[in-house]
Chimera marker file (.cmm) of the C-alpha trace (Angstrom):
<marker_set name="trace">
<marker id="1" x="-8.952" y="20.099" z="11.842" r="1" g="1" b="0" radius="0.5"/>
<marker id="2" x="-12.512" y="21.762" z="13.058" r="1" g="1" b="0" radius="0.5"/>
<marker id="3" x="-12.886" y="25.440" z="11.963" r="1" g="1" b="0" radius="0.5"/>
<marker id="4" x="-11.466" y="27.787" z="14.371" r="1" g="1" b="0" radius="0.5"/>
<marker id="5" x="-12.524" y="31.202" z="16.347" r="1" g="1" b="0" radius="0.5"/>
<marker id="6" x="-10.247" y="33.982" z="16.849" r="1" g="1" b="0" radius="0.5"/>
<marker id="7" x="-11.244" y="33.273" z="20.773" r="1" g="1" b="0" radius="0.5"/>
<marker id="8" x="-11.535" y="29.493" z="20.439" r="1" g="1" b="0" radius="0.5"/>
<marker id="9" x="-9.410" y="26.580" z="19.824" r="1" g="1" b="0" radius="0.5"/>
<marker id="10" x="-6.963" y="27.768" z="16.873" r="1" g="1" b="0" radius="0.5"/>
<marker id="11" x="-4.582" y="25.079" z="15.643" r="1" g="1" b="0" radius="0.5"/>
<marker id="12" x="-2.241" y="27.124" z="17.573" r="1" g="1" b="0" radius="0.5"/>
<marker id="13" x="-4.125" y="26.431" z="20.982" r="1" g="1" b="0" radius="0.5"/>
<marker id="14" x="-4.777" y="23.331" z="20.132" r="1" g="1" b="0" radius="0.5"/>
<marker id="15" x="-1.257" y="22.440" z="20.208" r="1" g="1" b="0" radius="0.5"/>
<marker id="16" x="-0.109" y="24.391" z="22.977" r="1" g="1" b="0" radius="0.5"/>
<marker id="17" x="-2.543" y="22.088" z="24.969" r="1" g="1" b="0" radius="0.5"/>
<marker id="18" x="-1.475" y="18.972" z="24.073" r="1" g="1" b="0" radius="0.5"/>
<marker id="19" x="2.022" y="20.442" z="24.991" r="1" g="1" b="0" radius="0.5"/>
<marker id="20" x="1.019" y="21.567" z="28.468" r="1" g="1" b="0" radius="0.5"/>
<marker id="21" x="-1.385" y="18.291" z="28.711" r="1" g="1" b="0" radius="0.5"/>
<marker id="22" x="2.111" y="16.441" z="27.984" r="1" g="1" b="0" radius="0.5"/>
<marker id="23" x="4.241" y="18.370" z="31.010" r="1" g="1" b="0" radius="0.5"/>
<marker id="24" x="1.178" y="18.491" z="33.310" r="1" g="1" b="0" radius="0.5"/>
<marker id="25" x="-1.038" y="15.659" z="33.076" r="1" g="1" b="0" radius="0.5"/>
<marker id="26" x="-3.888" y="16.921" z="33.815" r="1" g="1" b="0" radius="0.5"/>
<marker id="27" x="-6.278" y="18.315" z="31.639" r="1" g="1" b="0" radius="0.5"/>
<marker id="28" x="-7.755" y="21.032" z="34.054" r="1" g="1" b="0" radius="0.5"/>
<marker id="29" x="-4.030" y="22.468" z="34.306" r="1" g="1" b="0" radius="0.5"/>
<marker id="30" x="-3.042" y="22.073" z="30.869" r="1" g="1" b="0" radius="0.5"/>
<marker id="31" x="-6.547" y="23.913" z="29.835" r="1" g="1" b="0" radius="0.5"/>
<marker id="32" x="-5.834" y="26.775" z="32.786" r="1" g="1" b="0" radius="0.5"/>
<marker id="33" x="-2.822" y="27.201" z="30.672" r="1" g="1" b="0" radius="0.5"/>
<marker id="34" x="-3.717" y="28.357" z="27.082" r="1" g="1" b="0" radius="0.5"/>
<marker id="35" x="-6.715" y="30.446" z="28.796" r="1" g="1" b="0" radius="0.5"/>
<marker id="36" x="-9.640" y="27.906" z="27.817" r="1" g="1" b="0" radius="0.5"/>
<marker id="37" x="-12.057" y="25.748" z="29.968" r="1" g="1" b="0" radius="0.5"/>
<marker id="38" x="-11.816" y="22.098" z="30.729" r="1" g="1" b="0" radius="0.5"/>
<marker id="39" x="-15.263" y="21.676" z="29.300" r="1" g="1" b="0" radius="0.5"/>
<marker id="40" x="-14.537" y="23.485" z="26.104" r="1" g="1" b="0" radius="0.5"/>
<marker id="41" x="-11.624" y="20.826" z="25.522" r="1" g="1" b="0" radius="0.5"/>
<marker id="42" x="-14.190" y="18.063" z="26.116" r="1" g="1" b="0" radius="0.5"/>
<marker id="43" x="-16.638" y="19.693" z="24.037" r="1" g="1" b="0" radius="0.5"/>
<marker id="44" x="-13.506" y="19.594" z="21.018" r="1" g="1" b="0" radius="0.5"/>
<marker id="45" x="-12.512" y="16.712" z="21.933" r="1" g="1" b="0" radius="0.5"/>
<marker id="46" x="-15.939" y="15.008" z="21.342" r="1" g="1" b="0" radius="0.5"/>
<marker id="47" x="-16.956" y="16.665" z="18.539" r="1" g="1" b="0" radius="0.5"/>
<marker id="48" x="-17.232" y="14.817" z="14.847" r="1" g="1" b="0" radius="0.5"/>
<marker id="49" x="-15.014" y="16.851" z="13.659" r="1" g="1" b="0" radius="0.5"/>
<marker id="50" x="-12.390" y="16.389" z="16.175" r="1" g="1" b="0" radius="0.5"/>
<marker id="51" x="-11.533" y="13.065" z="16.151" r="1" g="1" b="0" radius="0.5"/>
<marker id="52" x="-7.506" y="14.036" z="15.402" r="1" g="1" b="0" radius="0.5"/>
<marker id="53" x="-7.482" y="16.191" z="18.634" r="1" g="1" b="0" radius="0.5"/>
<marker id="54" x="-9.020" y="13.124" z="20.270" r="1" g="1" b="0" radius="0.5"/>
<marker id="55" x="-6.180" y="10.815" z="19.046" r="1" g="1" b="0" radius="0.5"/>
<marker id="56" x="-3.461" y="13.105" z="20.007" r="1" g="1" b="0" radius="0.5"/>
<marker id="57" x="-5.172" y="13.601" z="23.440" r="1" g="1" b="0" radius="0.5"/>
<marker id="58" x="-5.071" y="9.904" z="23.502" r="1" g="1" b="0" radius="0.5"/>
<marker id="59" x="-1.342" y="9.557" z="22.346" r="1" g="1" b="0" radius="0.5"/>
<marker id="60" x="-0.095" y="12.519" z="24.892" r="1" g="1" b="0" radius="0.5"/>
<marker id="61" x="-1.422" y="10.410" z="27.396" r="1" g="1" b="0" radius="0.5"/>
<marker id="62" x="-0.348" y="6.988" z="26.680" r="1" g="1" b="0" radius="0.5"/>
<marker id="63" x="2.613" y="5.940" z="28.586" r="1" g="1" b="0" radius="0.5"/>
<marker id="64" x="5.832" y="5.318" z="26.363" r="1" g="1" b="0" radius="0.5"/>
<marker id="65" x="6.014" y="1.463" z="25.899" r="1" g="1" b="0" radius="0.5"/>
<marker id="66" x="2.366" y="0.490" z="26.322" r="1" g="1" b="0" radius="0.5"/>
<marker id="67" x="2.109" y="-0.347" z="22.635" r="1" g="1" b="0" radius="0.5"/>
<marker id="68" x="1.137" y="1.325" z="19.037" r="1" g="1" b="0" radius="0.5"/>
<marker id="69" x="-2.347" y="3.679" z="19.058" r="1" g="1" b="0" radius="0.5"/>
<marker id="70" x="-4.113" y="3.323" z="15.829" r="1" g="1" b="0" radius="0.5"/>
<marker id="71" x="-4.653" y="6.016" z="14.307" r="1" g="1" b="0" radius="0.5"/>
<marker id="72" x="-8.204" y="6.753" z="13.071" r="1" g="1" b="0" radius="0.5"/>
<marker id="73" x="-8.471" y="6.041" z="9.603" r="1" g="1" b="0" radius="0.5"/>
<marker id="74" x="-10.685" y="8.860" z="7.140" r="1" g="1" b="0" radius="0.5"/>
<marker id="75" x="-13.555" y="7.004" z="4.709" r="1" g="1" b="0" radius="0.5"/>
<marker id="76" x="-12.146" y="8.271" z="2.305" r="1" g="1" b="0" radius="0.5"/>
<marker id="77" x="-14.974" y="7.545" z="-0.157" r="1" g="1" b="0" radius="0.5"/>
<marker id="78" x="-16.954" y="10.518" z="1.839" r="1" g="1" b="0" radius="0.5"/>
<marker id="79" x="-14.560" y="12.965" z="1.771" r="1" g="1" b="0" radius="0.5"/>
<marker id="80" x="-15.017" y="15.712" z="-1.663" r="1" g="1" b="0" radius="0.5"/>
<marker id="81" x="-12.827" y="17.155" z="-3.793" r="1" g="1" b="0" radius="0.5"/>
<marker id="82" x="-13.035" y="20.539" z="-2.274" r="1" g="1" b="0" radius="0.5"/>
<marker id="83" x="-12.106" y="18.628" z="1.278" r="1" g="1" b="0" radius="0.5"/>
<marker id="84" x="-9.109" y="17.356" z="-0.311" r="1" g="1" b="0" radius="0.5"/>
<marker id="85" x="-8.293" y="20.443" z="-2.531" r="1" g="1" b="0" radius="0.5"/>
<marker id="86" x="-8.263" y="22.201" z="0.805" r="1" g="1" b="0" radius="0.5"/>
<marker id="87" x="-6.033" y="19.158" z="3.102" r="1" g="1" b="0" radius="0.5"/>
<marker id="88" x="-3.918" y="19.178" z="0.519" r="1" g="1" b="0" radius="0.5"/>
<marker id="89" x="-3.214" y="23.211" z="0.350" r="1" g="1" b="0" radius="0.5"/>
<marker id="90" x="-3.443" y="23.875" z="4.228" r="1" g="1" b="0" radius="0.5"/>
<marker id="91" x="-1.339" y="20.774" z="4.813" r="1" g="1" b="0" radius="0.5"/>
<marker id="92" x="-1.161" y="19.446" z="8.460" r="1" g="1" b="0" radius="0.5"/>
<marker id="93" x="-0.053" y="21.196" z="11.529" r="1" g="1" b="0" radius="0.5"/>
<marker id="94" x="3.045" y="19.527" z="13.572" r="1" g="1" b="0" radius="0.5"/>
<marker id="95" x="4.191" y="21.297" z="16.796" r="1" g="1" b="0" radius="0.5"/>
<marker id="96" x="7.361" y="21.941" z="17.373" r="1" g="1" b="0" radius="0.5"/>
<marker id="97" x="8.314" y="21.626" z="20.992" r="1" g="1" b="0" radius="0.5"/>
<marker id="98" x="11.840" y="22.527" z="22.662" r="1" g="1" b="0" radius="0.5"/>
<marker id="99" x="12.706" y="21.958" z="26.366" r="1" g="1" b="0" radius="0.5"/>
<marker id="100" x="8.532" y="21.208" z="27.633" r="1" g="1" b="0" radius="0.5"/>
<marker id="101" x="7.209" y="24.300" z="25.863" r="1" g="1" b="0" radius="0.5"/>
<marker id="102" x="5.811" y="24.932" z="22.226" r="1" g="1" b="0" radius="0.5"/>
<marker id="103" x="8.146" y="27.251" z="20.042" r="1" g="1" b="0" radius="0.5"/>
<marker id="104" x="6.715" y="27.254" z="16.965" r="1" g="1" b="0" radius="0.5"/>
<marker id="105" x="4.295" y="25.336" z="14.498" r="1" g="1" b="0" radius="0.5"/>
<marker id="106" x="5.447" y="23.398" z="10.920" r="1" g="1" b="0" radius="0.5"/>
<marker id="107" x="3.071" y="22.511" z="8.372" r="1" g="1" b="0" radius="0.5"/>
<marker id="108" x="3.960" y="19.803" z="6.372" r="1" g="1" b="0" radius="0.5"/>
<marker id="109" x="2.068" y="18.876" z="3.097" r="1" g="1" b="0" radius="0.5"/>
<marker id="110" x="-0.949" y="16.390" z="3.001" r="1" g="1" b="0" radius="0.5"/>
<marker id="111" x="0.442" y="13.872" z="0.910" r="1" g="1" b="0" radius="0.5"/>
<marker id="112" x="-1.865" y="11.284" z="0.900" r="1" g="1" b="0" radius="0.5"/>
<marker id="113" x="-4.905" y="13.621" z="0.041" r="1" g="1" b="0" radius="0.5"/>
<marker id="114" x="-3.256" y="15.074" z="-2.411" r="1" g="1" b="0" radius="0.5"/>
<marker id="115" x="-2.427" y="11.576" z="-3.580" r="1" g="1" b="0" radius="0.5"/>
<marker id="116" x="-6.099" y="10.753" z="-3.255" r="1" g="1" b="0" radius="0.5"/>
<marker id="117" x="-7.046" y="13.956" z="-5.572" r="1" g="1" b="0" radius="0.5"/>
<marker id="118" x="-4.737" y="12.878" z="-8.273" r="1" g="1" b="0" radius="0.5"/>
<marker id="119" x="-6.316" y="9.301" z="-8.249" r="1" g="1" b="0" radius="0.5"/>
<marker id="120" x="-9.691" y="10.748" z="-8.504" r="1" g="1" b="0" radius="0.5"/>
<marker id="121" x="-8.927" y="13.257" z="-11.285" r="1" g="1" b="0" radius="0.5"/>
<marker id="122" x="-7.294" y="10.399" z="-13.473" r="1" g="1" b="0" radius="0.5"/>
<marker id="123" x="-10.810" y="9.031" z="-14.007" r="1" g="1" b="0" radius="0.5"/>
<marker id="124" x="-11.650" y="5.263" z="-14.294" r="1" g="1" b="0" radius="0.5"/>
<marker id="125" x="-8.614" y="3.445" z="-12.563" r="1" g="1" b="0" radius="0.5"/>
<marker id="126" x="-7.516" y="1.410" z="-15.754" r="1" g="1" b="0" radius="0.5"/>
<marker id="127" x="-8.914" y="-2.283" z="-16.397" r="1" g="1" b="0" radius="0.5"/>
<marker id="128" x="-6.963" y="-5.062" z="-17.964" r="1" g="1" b="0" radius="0.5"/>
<marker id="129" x="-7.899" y="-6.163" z="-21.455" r="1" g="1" b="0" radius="0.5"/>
<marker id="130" x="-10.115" y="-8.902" z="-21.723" r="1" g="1" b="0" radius="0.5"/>
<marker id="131" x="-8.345" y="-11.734" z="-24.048" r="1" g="1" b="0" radius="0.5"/>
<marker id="132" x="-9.270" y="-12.802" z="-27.054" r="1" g="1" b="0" radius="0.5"/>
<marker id="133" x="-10.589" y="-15.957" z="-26.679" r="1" g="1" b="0" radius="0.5"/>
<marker id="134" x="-8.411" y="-18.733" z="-27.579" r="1" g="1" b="0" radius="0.5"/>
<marker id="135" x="-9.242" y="-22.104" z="-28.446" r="1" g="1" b="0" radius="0.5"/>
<marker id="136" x="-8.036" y="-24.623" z="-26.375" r="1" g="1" b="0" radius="0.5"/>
<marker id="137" x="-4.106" y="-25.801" z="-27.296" r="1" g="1" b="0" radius="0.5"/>
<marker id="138" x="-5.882" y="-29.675" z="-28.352" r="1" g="1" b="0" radius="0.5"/>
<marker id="139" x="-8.148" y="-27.971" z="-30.835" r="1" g="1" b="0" radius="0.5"/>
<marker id="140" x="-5.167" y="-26.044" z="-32.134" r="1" g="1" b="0" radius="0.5"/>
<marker id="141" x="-3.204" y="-29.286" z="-32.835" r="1" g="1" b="0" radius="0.5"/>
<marker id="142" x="-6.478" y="-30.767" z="-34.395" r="1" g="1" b="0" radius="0.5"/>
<marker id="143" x="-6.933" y="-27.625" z="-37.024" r="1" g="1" b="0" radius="0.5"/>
<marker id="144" x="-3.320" y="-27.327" z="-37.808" r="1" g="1" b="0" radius="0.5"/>
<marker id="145" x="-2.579" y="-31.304" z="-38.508" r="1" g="1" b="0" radius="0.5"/>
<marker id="146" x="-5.439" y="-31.765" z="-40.665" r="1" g="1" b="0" radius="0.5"/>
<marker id="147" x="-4.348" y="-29.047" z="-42.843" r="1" g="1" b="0" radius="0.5"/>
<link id1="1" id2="2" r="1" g="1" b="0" radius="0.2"/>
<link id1="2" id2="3" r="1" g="1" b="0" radius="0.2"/>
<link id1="3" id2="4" r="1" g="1" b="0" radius="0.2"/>
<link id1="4" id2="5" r="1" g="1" b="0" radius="0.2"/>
<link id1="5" id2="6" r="1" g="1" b="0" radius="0.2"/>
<link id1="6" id2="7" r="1" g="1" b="0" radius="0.2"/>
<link id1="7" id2="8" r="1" g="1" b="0" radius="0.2"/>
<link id1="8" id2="9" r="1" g="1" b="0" radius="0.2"/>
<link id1="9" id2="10" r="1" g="1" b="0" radius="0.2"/>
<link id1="10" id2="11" r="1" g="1" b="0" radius="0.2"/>
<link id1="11" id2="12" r="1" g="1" b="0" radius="0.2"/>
<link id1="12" id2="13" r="1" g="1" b="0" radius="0.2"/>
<link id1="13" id2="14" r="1" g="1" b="0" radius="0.2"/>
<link id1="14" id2="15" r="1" g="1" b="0" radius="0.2"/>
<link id1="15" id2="16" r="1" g="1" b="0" radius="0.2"/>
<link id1="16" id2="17" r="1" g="1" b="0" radius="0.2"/>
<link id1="17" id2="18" r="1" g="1" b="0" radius="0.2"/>
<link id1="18" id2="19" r="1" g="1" b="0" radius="0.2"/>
<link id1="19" id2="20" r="1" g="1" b="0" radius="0.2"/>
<link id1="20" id2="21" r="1" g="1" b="0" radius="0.2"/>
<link id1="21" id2="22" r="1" g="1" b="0" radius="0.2"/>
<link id1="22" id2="23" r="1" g="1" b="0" radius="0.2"/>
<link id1="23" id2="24" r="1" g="1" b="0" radius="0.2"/>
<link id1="24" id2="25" r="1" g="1" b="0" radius="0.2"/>
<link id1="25" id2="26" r="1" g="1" b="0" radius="0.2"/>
<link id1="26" id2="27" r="1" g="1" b="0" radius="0.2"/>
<link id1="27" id2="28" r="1" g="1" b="0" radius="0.2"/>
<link id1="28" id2="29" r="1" g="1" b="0" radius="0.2"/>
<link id1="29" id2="30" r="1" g="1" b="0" radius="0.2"/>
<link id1="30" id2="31" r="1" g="1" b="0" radius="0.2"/>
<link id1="31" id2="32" r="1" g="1" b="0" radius="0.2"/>
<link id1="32" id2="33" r="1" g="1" b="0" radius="0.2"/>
<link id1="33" id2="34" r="1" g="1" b="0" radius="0.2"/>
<link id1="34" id2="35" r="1" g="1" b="0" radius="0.2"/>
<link id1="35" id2="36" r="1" g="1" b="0" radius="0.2"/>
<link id1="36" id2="37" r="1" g="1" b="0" radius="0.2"/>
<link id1="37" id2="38" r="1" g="1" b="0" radius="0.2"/>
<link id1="38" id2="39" r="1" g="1" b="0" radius="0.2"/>
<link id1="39" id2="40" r="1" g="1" b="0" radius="0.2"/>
<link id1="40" id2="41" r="1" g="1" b="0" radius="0.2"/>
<link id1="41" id2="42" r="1" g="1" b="0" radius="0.2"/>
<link id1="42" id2="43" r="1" g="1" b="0" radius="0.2"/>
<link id1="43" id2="44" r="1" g="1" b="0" radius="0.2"/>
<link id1="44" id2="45" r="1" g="1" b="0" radius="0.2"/>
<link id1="45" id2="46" r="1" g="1" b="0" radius="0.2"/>
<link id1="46" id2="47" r="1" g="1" b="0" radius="0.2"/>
<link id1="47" id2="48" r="1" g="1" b="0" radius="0.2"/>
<link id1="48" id2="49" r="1" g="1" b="0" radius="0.2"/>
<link id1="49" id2="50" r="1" g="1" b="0" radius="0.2"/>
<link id1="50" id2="51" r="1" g="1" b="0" radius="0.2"/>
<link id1="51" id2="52" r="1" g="1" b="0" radius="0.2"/>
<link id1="52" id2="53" r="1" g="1" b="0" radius="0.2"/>
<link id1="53" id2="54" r="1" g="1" b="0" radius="0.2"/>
<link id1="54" id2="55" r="1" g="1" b="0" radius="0.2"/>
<link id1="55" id2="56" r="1" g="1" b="0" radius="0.2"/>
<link id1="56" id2="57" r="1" g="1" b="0" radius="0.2"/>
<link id1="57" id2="58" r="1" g="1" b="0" radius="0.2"/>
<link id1="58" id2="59" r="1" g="1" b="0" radius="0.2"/>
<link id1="59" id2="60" r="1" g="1" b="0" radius="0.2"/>
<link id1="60" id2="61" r="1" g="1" b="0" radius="0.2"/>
<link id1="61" id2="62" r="1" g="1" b="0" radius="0.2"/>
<link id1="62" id2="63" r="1" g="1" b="0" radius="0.2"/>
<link id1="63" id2="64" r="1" g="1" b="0" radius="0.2"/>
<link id1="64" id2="65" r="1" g="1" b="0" radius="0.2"/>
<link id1="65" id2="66" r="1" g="1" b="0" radius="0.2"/>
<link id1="66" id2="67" r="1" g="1" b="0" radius="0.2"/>
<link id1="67" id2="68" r="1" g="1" b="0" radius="0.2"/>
<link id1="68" id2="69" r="1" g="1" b="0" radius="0.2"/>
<link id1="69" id2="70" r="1" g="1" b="0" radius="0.2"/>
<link id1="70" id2="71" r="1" g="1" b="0" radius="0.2"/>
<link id1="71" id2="72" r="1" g="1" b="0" radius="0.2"/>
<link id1="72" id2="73" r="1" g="1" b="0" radius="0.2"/>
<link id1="73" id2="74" r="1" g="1" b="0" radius="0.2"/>
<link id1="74" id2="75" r="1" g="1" b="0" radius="0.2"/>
<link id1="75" id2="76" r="1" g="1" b="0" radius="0.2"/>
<link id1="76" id2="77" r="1" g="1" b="0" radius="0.2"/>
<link id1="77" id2="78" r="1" g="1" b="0" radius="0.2"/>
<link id1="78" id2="79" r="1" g="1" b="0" radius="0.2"/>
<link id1="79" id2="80" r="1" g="1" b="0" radius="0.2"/>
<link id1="80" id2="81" r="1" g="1" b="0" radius="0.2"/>
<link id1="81" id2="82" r="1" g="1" b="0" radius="0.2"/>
<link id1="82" id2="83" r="1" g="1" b="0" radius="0.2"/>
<link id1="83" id2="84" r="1" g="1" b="0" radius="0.2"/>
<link id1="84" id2="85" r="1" g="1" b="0" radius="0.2"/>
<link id1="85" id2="86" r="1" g="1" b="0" radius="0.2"/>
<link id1="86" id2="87" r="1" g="1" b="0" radius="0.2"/>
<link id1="87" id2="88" r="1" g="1" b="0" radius="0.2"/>
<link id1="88" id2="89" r="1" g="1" b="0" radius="0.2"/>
<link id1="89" id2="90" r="1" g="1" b="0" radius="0.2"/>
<link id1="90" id2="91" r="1" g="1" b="0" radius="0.2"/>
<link id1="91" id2="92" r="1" g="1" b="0" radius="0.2"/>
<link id1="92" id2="93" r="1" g="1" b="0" radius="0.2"/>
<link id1="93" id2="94" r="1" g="1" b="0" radius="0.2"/>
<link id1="94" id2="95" r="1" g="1" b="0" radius="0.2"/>
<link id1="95" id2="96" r="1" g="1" b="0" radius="0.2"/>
<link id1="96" id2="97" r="1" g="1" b="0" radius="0.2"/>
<link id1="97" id2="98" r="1" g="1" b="0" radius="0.2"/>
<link id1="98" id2="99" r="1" g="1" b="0" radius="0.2"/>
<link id1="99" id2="100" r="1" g="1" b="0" radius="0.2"/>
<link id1="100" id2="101" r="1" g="1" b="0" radius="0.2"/>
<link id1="101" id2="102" r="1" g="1" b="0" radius="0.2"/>
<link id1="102" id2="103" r="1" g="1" b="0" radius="0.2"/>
<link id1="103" id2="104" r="1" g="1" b="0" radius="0.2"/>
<link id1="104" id2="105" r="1" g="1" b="0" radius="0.2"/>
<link id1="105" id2="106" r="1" g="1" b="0" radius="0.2"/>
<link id1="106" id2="107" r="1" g="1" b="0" radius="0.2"/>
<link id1="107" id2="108" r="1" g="1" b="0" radius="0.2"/>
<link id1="108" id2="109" r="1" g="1" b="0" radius="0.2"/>
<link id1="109" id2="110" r="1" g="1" b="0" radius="0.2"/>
<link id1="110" id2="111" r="1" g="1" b="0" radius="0.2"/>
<link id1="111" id2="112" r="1" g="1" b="0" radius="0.2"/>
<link id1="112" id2="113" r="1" g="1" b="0" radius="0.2"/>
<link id1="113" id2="114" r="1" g="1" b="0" radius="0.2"/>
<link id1="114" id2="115" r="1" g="1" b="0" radius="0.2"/>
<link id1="115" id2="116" r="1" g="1" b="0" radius="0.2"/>
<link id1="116" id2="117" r="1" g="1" b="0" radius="0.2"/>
<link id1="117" id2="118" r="1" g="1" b="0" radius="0.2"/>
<link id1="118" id2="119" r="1" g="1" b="0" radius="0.2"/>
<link id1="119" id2="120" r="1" g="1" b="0" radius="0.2"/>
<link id1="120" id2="121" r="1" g="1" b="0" radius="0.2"/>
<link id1="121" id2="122" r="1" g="1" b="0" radius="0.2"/>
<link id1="122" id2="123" r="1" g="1" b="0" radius="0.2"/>
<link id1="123" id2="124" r="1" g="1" b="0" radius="0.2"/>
<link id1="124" id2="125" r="1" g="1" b="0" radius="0.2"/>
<link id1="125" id2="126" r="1" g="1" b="0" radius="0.2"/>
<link id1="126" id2="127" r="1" g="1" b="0" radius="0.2"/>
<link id1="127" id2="128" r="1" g="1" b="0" radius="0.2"/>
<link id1="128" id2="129" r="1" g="1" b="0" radius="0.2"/>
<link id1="129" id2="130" r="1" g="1" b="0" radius="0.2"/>
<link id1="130" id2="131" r="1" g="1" b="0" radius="0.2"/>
<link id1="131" id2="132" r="1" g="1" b="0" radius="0.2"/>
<link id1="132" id2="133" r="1" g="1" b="0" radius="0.2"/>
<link id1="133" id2="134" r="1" g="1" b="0" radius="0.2"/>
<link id1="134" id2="135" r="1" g="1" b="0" radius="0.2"/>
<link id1="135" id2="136" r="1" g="1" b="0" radius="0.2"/>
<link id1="136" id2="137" r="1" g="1" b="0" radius="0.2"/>
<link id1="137" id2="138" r="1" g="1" b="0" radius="0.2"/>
<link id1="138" id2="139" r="1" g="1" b="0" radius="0.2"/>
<link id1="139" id2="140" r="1" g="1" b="0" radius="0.2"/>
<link id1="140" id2="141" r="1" g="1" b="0" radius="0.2"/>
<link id1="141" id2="142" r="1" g="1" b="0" radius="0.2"/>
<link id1="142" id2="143" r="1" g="1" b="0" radius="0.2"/>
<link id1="143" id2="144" r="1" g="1" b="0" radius="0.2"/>
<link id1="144" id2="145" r="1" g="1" b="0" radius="0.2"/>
<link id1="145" id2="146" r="1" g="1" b="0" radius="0.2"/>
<link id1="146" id2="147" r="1" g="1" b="0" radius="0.2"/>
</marker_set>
């Protein structure tokens, strides 16, 4: 979720968009509504660190029955530990929407970053044991019957 302004896209905005973006259609009317500019919403929508608002732009807009969106996967192997630290205790924002209009906002835990910190904090993911090596089951027979 990109940083937000007390007069800029808050997580609150954000999702009051994509609500009226849902009802409306129409991205000029949904942006009229929560008191922002169609080109600021482009300018969120295209920046790096937008890309979720981009997918649920994307997913508001996709007709029901058109098929499964894939979601934009994280490299994980980029993201720190302070990045996750801070997913993981902020959580992720899920609107909560009754009858067309946005009544509230639930965070629900990041899971999988938190997941992703534990992994990382466990050190060296743990290797099998080499065997010892064993002679071949012929060369035990050989040892063992001229004994």
């Amino acid at each position: 979720m990109p940083r937000t302004r007390t007069d800029g896209w808050s997580v609150s905005r954000q999702c009051e968009f994509l609500v009226q973006l849902y009802v409306a259609g129409s991205v000029g009317i949904a942006a009229q509504r929560v008191r922002m500019t169609r080109a600021s919403a482009y300018r969120l929508r295209d920046r790096a660190d937008g890309a979720g608002f981009a997918f649920a732009w994307d997913h508001v807009l996709t007709p029901p029955g058109t098929g499964h969106m894939a979601r934009p996967k994280p490299d994980w192997r980029k993201v720190t530990n302070e990045e996750l630290i801070r997913r993981a205790e902020e959580g992720l924002a899920q609107p909560v929407v009754y009858r067309g209009a946005l009544v509230g906002i639930r965070w629900k835990p990041d899971i999988s970053a938190a997941l992703r910190l534990m992994r990382r904090s466990a050190g060296a993911p743990i290797r099998k044991r080499a065997r010892p090596s064993v002679p071949p089951f012929h060369e035990f027979l050989k040892q063992h019957r001229s004994v």
